[in-house]
N, C-alpha and C positions, 0 to 999 in steps of 0.2 A: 276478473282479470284473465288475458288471453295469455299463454304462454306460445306463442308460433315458433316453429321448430320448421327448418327445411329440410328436403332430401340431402343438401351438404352440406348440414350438420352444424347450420347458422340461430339464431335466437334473436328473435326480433325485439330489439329495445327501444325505447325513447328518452328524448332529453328535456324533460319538461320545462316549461316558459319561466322565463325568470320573475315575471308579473304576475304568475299565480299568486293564490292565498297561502294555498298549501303548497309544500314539497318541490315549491318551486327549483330551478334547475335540479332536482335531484335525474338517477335513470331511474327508469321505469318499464313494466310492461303495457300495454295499452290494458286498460280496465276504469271501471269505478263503481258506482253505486246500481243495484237493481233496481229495475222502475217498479211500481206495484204489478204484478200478473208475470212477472218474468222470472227465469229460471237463470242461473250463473251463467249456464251456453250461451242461452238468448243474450245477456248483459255482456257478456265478455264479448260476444261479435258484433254488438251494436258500437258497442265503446270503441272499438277498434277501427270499424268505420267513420266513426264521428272524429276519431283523432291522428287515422292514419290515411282512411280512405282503402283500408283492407277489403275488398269484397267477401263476403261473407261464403258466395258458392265458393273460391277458389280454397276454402278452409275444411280439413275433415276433423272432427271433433273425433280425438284418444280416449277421452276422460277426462276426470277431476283428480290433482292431485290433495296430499292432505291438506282440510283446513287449515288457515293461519290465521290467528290474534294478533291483529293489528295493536301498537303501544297505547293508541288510543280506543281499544274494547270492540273494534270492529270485526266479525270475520269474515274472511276473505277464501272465495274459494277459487284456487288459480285451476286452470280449463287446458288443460293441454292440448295444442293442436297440430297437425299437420300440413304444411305446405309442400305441395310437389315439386312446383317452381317459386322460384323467388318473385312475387308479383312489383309493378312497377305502382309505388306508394307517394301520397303526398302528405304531407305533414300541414294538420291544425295548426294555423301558425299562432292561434288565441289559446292552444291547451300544448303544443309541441314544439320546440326549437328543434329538432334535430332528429331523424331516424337513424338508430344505429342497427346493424345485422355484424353480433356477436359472434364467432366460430365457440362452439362449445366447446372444442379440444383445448383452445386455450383458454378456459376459463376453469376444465379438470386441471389443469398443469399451471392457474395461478398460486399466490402465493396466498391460497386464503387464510384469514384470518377470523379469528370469533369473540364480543366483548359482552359482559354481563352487562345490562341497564335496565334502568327504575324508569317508568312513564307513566305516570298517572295512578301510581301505587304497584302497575304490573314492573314484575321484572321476566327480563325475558333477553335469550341470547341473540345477539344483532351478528351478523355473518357482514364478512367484507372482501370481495374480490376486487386486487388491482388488474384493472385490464387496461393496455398500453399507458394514458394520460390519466384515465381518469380510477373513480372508487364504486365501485357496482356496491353497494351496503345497503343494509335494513331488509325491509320485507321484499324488495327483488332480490337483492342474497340470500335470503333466508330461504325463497322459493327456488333458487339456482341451485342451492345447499343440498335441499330435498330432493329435486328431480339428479344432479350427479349422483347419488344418494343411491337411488333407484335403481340407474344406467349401471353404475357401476358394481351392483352387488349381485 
């Protein structure tokens, strides 16, 4: 999972397709599964190209932030990255409805919320930020949670 972060202090999200299997219309970061021989970086900038058309050079890799346990036993290591400029993106339209670029300042100063849930025997805290219309919740709040988290401490 790629976490892109710009110079002005945007958070690159997406709106998944509503004809997905999974998680359809949920937000998301652009991310998904490692291919065999790949490492989280290599996976998280591939994904990101394949669903947003992120070039890969225009990216400087920060780090990894902490692992997350996915409800369904997966882990997930979110990649934080750096954008200098805002690049000009197109959206998978078979895996993306929609690119959002979040302002992080309003997502410190939403009205987050936190609820316990049971998935598949884990229970585990699900974070939810309202941002304008819509619900940023589950494992992209959870990773939003962590990196304000971070910034802010």
């Amino acid at each position: 999972m790629l976490v892109p972060l710009t110079a002005t202090g945007e958070l690159l999200l997406t709106l998944r397709n509503l004809q997905l299997a999974s998680h359809a219309g949920q937000i998301s970061f652009p991310g998904g599964r490692m291919e065999p021989g790949e490492n989280p970086e290599e996976a998280a900038l591939r994904e990101a190209w394949e669903e947003v058309r992120l070039p890969p050079a225009s990216v400087t890799i920060l780090g990894r932030l902490p692992q997350i346990l996915s409800p369904y036993g997966y882990h997930v290591t979110p990649v934080l990255a750096w954008l200098e400029q805002k690049p000009r993106l197109s959206a998978n339209p078979a895996e993306v409805s929609e690119i959002i670029w979040v302002p992080l300042e309003e997502l410190a100063h939403a009205s987050a919320w936190s609820e316990e849930r049971q998935v598949g025997g884990l229970r585990r805290r699900v974070w939810h930020y309202p941002w304008r219309d819509l619900d940023v919740w589950g494992l992209t709040a959870n990773v939003i949670h962590d990196l304000l988290e971070k910034l802010c401490s």
